[in-house]
N, C-alpha and C positions, 0 to 999 in steps of 0.2 A: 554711650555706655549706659547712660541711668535712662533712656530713653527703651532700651531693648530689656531692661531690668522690669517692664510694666508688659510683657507681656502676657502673664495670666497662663501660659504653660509653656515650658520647653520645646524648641524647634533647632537643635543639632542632632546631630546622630551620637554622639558621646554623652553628653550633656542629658539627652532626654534619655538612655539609656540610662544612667546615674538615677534620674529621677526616680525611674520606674523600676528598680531594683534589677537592673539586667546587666550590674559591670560584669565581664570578665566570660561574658557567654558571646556564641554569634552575633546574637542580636543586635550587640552596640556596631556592628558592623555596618551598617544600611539602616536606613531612615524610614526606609520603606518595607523593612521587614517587618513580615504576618504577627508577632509577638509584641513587637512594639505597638503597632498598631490598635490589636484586641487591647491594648491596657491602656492605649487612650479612649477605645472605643466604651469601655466597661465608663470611666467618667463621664464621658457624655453621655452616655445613655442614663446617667442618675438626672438627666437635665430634665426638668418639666418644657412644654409646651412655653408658659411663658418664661422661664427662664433666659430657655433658648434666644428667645425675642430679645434680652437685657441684654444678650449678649451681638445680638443684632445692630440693636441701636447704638450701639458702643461702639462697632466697628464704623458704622454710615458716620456717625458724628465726627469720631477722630479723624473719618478720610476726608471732609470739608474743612480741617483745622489750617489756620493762617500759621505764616511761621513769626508774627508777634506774638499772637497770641501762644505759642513753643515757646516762645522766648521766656515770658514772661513766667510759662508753668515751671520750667526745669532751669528759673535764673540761680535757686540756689546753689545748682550743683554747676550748672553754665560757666554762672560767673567766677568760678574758681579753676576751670579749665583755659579757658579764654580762645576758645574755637574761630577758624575765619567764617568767613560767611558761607566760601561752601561748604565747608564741614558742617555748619549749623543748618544748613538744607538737608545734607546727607541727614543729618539725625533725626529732622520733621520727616522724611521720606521713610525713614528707620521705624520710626515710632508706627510712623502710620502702616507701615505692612507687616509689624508685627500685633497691631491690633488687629489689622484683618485676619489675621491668622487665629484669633482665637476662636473665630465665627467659623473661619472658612474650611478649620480641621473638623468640626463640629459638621460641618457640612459635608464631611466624607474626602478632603481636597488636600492630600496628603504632599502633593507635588509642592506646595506653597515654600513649605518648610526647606528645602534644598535652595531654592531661589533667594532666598535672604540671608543665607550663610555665605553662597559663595558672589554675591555682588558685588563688584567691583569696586565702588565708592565704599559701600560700609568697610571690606577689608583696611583700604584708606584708611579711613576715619579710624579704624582699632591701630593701624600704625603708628597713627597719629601721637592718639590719647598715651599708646605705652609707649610713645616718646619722650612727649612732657612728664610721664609718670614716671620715667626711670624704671620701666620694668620690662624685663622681654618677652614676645608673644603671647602679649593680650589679645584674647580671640573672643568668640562667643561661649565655645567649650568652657574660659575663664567666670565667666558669669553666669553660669548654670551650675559651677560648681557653689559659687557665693548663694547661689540659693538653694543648691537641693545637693551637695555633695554631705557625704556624712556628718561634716561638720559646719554644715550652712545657715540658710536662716530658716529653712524650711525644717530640719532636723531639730533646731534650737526652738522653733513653736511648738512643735508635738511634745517636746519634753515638757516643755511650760503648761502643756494642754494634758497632758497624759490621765490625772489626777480629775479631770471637770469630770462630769454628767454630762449624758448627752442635752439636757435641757439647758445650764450651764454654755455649753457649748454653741448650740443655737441663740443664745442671750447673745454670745459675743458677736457673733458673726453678725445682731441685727444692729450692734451698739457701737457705734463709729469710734467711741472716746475707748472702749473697749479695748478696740484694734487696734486704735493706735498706740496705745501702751504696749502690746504685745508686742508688737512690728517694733519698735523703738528699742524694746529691751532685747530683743532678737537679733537687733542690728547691731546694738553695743554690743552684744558677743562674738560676733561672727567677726566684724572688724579685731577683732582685737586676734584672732588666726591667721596674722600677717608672716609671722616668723617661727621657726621650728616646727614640728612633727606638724602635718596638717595644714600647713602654710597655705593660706588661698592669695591669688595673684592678684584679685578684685581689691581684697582686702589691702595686700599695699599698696596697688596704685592710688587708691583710694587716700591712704595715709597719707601718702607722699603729695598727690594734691591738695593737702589741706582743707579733705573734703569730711563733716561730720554725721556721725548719726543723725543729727539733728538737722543738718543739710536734704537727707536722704528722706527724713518723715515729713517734712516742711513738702519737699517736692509732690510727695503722696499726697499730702493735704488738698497740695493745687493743683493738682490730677482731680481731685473727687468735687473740690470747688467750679472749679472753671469748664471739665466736661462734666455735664450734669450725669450723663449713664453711667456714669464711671463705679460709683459707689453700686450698684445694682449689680451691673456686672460681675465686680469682685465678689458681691454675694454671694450669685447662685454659682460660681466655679468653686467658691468654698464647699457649699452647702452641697454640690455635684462630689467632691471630693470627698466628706465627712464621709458621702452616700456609701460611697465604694469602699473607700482604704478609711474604716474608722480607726481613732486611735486607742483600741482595745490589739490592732494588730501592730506587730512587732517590726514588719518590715513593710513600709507602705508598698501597695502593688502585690505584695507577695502570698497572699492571702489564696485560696483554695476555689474561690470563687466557681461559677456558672457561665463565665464568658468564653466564645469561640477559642481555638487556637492555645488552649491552656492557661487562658489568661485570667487573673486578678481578679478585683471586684464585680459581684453580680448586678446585672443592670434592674436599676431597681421601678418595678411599675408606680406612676407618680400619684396613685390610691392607695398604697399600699400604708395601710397605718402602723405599721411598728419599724417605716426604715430611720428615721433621723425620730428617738422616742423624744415627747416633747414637743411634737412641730408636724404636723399632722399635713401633708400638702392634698389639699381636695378643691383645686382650680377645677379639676376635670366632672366636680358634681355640681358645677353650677349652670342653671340653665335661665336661657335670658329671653324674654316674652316681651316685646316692646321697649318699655323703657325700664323695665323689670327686671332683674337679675332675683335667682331664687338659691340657694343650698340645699340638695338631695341629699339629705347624708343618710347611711345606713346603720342605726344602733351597734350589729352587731361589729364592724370595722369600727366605730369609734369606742368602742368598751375593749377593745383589741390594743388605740392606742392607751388607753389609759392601761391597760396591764403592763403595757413596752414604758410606761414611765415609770410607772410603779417598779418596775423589773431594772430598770436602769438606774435608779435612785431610790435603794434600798434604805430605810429608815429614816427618810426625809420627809418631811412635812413642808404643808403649804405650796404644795405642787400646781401648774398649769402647765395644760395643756393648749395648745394654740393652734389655731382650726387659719389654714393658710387659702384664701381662697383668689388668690395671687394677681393682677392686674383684672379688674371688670369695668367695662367700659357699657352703663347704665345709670340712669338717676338714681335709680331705690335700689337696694341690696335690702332682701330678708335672709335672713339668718334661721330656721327652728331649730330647736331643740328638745327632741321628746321628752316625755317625761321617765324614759326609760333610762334615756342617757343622763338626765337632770339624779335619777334615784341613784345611777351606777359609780356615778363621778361623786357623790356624797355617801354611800357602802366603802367608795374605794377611798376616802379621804384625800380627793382631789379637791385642791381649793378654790381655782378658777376654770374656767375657758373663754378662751380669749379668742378674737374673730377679727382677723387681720384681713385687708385689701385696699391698695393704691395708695398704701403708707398711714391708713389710718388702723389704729387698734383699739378694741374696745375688751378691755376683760372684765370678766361678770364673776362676781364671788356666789358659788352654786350653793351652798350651806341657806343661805335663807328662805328659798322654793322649794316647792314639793308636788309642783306639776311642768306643766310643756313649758318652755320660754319660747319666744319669737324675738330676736333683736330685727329693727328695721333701719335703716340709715338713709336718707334721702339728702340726695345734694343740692343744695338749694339757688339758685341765683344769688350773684352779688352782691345785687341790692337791697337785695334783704335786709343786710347790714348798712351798704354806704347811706341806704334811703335815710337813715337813720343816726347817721354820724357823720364828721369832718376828721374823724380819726383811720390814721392809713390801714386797710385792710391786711395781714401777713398770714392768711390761712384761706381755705374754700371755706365756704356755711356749709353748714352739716344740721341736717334736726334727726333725734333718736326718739326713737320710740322702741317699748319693751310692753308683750303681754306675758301675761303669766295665767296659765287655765284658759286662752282668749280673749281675755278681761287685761284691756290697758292699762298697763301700773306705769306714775308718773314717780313716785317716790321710795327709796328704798333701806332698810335700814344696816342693811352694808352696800358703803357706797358702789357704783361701776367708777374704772377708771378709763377714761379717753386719753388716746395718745395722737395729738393732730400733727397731722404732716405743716411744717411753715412752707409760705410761698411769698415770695416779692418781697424778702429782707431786705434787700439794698439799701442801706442809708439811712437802716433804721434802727433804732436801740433797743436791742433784745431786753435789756432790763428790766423796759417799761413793757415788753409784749403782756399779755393779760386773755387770758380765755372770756368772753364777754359772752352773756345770753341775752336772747332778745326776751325780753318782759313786758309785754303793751305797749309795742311800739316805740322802747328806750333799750339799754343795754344797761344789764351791770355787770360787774368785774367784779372775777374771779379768780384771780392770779394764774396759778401755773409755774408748773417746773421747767424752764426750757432745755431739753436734753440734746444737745447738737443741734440736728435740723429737725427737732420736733420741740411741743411742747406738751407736759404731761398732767391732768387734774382730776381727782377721784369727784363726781358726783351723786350726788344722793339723790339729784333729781332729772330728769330729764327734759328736753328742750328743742332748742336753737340754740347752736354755737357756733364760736367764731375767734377768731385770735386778731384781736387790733393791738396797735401802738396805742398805749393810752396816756398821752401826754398830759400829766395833772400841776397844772401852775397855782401858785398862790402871792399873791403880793405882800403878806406881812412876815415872811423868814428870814428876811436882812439879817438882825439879830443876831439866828444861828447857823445861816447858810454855810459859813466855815466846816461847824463842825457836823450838820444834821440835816443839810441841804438835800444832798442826794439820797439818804436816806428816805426822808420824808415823801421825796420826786417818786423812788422807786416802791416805795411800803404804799404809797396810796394809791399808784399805777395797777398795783394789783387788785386793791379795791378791800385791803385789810385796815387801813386808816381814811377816813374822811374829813374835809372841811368840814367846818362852821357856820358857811353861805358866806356867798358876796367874795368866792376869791379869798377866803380869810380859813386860816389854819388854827390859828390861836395858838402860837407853838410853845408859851410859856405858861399856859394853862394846866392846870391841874387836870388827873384822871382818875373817874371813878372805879369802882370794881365794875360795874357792869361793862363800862367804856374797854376797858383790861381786856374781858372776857372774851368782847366782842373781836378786838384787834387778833386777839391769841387763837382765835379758833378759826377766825378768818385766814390769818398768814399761813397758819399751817394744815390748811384744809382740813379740819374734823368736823365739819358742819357736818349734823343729823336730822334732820327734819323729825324723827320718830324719836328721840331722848327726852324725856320728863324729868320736870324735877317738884318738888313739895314743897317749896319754902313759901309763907304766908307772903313776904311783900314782893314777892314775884307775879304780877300780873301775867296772864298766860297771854295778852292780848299787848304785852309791854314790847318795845322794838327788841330787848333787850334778852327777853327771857327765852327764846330757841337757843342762841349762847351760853346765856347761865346756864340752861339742861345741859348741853355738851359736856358742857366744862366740871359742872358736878358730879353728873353721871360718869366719867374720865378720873374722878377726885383728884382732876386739876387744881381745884378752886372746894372751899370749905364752907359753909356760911357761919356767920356769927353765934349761930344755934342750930340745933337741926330744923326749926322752924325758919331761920332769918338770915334772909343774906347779905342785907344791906347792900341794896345796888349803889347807890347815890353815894356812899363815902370815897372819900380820898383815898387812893391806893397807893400803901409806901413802895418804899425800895428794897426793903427784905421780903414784900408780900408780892411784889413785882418779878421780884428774882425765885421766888420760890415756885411761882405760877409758871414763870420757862420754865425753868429745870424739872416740875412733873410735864410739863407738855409735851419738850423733846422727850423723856425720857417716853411718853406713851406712842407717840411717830420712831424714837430710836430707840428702843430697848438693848441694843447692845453701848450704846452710849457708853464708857469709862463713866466710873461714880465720879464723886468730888472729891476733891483732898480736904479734909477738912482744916491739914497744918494752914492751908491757904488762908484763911481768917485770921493767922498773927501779925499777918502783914497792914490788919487796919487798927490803930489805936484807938478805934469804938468799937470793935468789935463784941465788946463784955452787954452791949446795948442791942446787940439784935437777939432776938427772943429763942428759946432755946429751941420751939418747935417749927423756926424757920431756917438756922443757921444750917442742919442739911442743905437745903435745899442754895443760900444764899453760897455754899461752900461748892456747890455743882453751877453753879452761874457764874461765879467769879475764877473758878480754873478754868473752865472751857472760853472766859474773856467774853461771857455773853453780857454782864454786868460789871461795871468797873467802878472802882473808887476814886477818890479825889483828894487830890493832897495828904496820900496816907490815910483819910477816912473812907469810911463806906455809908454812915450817913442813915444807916438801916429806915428811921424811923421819920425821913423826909419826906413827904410827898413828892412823888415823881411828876414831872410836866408832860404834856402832849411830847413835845421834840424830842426828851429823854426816851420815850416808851415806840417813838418812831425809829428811833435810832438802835435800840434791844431788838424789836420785831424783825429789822432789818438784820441784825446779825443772828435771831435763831432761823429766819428763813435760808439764811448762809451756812448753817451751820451743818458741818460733815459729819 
C-alpha cells in the first residue's frame, strides 16, 4: 500500500479520474479514454528534456532495487503491517512497476496503467492488508482517493499553497526541509478523514495499523535517501504540475487550457520565460563546444521573466530570479549576462540572479554592476583539494570566476552566495563540514550553512572551493570539554575560532575586542573585503582590522571614541552579548526584540551599563548569553570557551 502510495501519478481509471477533475463524466469510465489522457498529456508536456531524464533514471534505478534494500526503505510502515515474504515481494514488484509507470506514461504507454490494477498478486496483497486493517475493499481506487480525492493530501497542499508566489513556490519545491513539513502537515490532516462525512478508507486502515504520519514521512525520507533519483524526480513532476494546473486555478485540470481533446493545462515550451515566474528553465539555450558549456540567453525573454516575477509578486521586494540551466555535462559553465539585463533587473528592483546547474547555485546580487557579468564555473579535479589535505572531501571542487565590463573582478562588495551540492557524507559529521578555499597551496575554512544535502556561504571573494570535514582537535579542553567541547570542535571546524599553535586552544584565556570581532563576523559570514573603518589604532595592515571595518561599518561594535577602538582590551560579557544581539539582529532583522523584564532575573543586573542592557536583554531572552547562579556578571571578562560556546549558539540560532 505505501509502496503504490510513491507513485508520482495516478494509474486507476476512478482514481485518476478524481484526480483530474473528471468524476461523474464518461471519462472516469476507461483509462484509456481521449480526456483523460490529454490531461495527462498537458503535465508531461510541461516536462523539460532534462526533466524527463530525472524521471528516467528514477524508473531504471528502482527496477535494479533488492528486496533488502525494500525492506529496509518502507520498514517504517512494514514493520507495523507484518507482511510474509510473498506479500513483501508483491510490494517490491509493486513498487517497481508503478515507478515504471511514471516514465513509461510520459513515454506515451498508456496500456501500463490497466496491468497493475488488475494483477493478480497486488489484488492479494490489497486483500491482504484490509484484512489485517479491519476494513473492506481496500483497492487502489482507496489510495488515490488518500491522495487526490477532495479531501486528500493532494487537496490539503494546494490549500496550504494557495497564498505562496510563484517564486515562494519554486523555493519549496527545491527545499527538501520545505517539503517535508508540507507533506507531514498534509498527512496529519488527511489521516484524521477516517470517520464521518468524507471518510477515506486509507485513512482507517492506516489508523487501525497503528501506522503514523510520522511513519509515512520517515518512509519518504528513505525513499529520497536510499534511491538517490528519487528527490529529482519528485521535482520535476512537481514543477511539470505547477506548469500546467497552477494554484491560481480553482479546480486542478480544469482550467481552459490549449491542449488536444478539450483538455486542461497548456503544454508549456521549456524557454518560455513567464511559465513558472521566478524560475526561468533555459537548459534548451546552452550550447556545449568541447569541454565548454556556454548560456545564449536573449535579453528580450529574460526582461519578460523578470516582468512575470514582478507580476507574480506584487509589492515584494528582494526578488530573484533564477536562470535553470538543468543537468550539463562539461568542465566550465559560462554564464553572460548583458548589460542590458544587468540595467533591466536593477530599473525593475530585482535583487538577484541566480544560475543554477547539477545542483550547484550561485546568486549574484545585481545592484552593485552597471555593465555585462560573465559567471564562469569550472570543475575542477579532486586533487585539487586531497593534494592538499588528510581531510575527507564531501563536495566536488569548483573555482568561480566573475567579469564585470571583461575585466576579472575577484572581489565584491555584496557578497555572491554559493549553494554546493554535498557528496560522500557517509560517516561523516555534517557539523564539522566547512566550505574551504584553496589559498597558496593550503585551505582555509569558511563555515557554511549546511541546508539538507547542500551547503550554503555568501562570498565576497572568489576562488577555489570545496566542502571538507574539518576535524579541529585540541589537547588542552579537558577542563571544559563537559560543557564547551563540542562547541569549540564545531565553532573552529568552521574556521570562526582558532588555536593558539601546538594543538592548544587556550580555553580559559581571556578575549580581546579585536579577537570578538573576528569570531563574530566570521561565524556569521559578514566578511567584506571592501568596508573601511578610521579608528587611529587600527592598523590597516593589522590581522585584525578587515573585521573591525565589518563590524563598524554594521555598528556591531563601537570604538572607545570615534578615533579609538582599542583592539587589545579584554572584552566583557555585557559587551560580548551586546555585539550578538546587533549582529543577529543585522543577518536577522526580523528577529523578536528582547524583553527587557528578562534582566530581573539577575541580581546584578543594576551593574550592566545602561547603553548595553538593550542589547545584553536580546542575548539573554533568545538564551544566546546566560547567567550564573542568578548573576550575569556583566562586567567579567569573558574566556576563549565562553565566547566559543555564544558563537556556537548565534550560529544556531533561528
Amino acid at each position: 500500500m505505501t509502496a503504490a502510495s510513491f507513485a508520482g501519478f495516478p494509474f486507476s481509471s476512478t482514481g485518476l479520474a478524481q484526480h483530474l477533475g473528471l468524476v461523474g463524466t464518461a471519462a472516469a469510465a476507461e483509462v484509456g479514454h481521449q480526456a483523460v489522457k490529454d490531461k495527462i498529456t498537458a503535465i508531461y508536456k510541461s516536462l523539460t528534456v532534462t526533466e524527463a531524464t530525472y524521471l528516467k533514471n528514477y524508473s531504471d534505478e528502482v527496477a535494479g532495487l533488492g528486496q533488502d534494500k525494500f525492506d529496509k526503505i518502507f520498514e517504517p510502515v512494514l514493520g507495523k503491517i507484518v507482511l510474509t515474504d510473498k506479500e513483501k515481494a508483491t510490494s517490491l514488484k509493486l513498487f517497481k512497476s508503478v515507478s515504471s509507470v511514471v516514465y513509461d506514461v510520459y513515454a506515451n504507454d498508456f496500456d501500463v496503467l490497466k496491468g497493475i490494477r488488475y494483477d493478480v498478486d497486488n489484488v492479494a496483497l490489497f486483500d491482504s492488508i484490509a484484512a489485517k486493517a479491519k476494513v473492506p475493499n481496500l483497492s487502489f481506487d482507496d489510495i488515490l482517493d488518500f491522495f487526490f480525492a477532495a479531501n486528500g493530501v493532494e487537496a490539503e497542499l494546494r490549500n496550504m499553497l494557495a497564498s505562496k508566489s510563484g517564486a515562494d513556490l519554486v523555493n519549496i519545491v527545491s527545499d527538501p526541509a520545505s517539503q517535508k513539513t508540507l507533506v507531514k502537515d498534509a498527512v496529519y490532516k488527511v489521516l484524521d478523514h477516517r470517520i464521518g462525512t468524507g471518510a477515506l478508507t486509507v485513512s482507517q486502515a492506516v489508523y487501525n495499523l497503528g501506522i503514523s504520519a510520522d511513519d509515512l514521512v520517515l518512509t519518504l525520507d528513505n525513499v529520497n535517501t536510499e534511491i538517490k533519483s528519487a528527490r529529482k524526480a519528485a521535482q520535476s513532476l512537481a514543477l511539470a504540475y505547477l506548469r500546467a494546473y497552477p494554484l491560481t486555478t480553482t479546480n486542478p485540470g480544469s482550467g481552459s487550457g490549449s491542449g488536444s481533446g478539450g483538455g486542461g493545462g497548456t503544454a508549456v515550451v521549456v524557454t518560455n520565460p513567464t511559465a513558472t515566474p521566478g524560475f526561468y528553465d533555459v537548459s534548451k539555450l546552452v550550447s556545449i563546444v568541447g569541454d565548454k558549456a556556454t548560456l545564449k540567453l536573449v535579453d528580450a525573454d529574460v526582461i519578460k521573466a523578470f516582468d512575470a516575477l514582478l507580476a507574480a509578486n506584487p509589492g515584494k521586494t528582494g526578488l530573484t530570479l533564477t536562470l535553470n540551466l538543468g543537468t550539463v555535462n562539461a568542465k566550465v559553465v559560462e554564464v553572460p549576462l548583458s548589460k542590458a539585463i544587468i540595467e533591466a533587473a536593477k530599473a525593475r528592483g530585482i535583487a538577484n540572479i541566480a544560475v543554477t546547474f547539477n545542483g550547484l547555485t550561485v546568486t549574484i546580487p545585481v545592484s552593485q554592476f552597471s555593465d555585462a557579468v560573465t559567471l564562469t564555473v569550472t570543475n575542477e579535479a579532486d586533487a585539487t583539494v586531497t593534494s592538499l589535505t588528510s581531510l575527507k572531501l564531501a563536495s566536488k571542487v569548483y573555482s568561480f570566476d566573475l567579469t564585470v565590463g571583461g575585466v576579472k573582478t575577484t572581489t565584491f562588495k555584496q557578497p555572491l552566495t554559493i549553494k554546493l551540492p554535498l557528496a560522500n557524507t557517509t560517516g561523516l559529521d555534517k557539523e564539522l563540514l566547512s566550505v574551504s578555499k584553496v589559498v597558496y597551496k593550503a585551505l582555509e575554512f569558511h563555515g557554511g550553512v549546511v541546508d539538507g544535502d547542500y551547503i550554503v556561504e555568501p562570498r565576497d571573494t572568489f576562488s577555489t572551493y570545496a566542502v571538507v570535514e574539518n576535524k579541529v582537535n585540541f589537547n588542552d579542553v579537558a577542563s571544559v570539554q563537559a560543557w564547551a567541547g563540542r562547541q569549540i570542535q564545531v565553532v573552529a571546524a568552521k574556521g570562526a575560532i582558532e588555536g593558539v599553535g601546538a594543538s592548544k586552544f587556550a580555553p580559559k584565556s581571556n578575549v580581546t575586542r579585536a579577537e570578538f570581532s573576528k569570531m563574530l563576523i566570521r561565524a556569521l559570514n559578514l566578511e567584506n573585503s571592501t568596508a573601511t573603518e578610521s579608528f587611529g589604532d587600527v592598523a590597516s595592515t593589522a590581522w585584525y582590522a578587515p573585521y573591525v571595518a565589518v563590524a563598524a561599518e554594521k555598528g556591531i561594535v563601537t570604538g572607545r571614541s570615534a578615533s579609538q577602538f582599542d583592539p587589545n582590551a579584554t572584552i566583557t560579557r555585557a559587551e560580548m552579548a551586546t555585539m550578538i544581539a546587533r549582529a543577529v539582529k543585522t543577518v536577522n532583522p526580523q528577529a523578536t526584540a528582547g524583553d527587557a523584564s528578562s534582566l530581573t532575573k539577575f541580581a546584578d543586573a543594576a551593574k550592566i551599563a545602561a547603553s548595553l542592557k538593550d542589547g545584553v536583554a536580546f542575548a539573554t531572552s533568545h538564551n544566546l548569553v546566560i547567567g550564573n547562579a542568578g548573576k550575569f556578571n556583566p562586567n567579567n571578562t569573558a574566556t576563549r570557551a565562553e565566547a566559543a560556546v555564544i558563537i556556537y549558539r548565534t550560529i544556531n540560532f533561528k
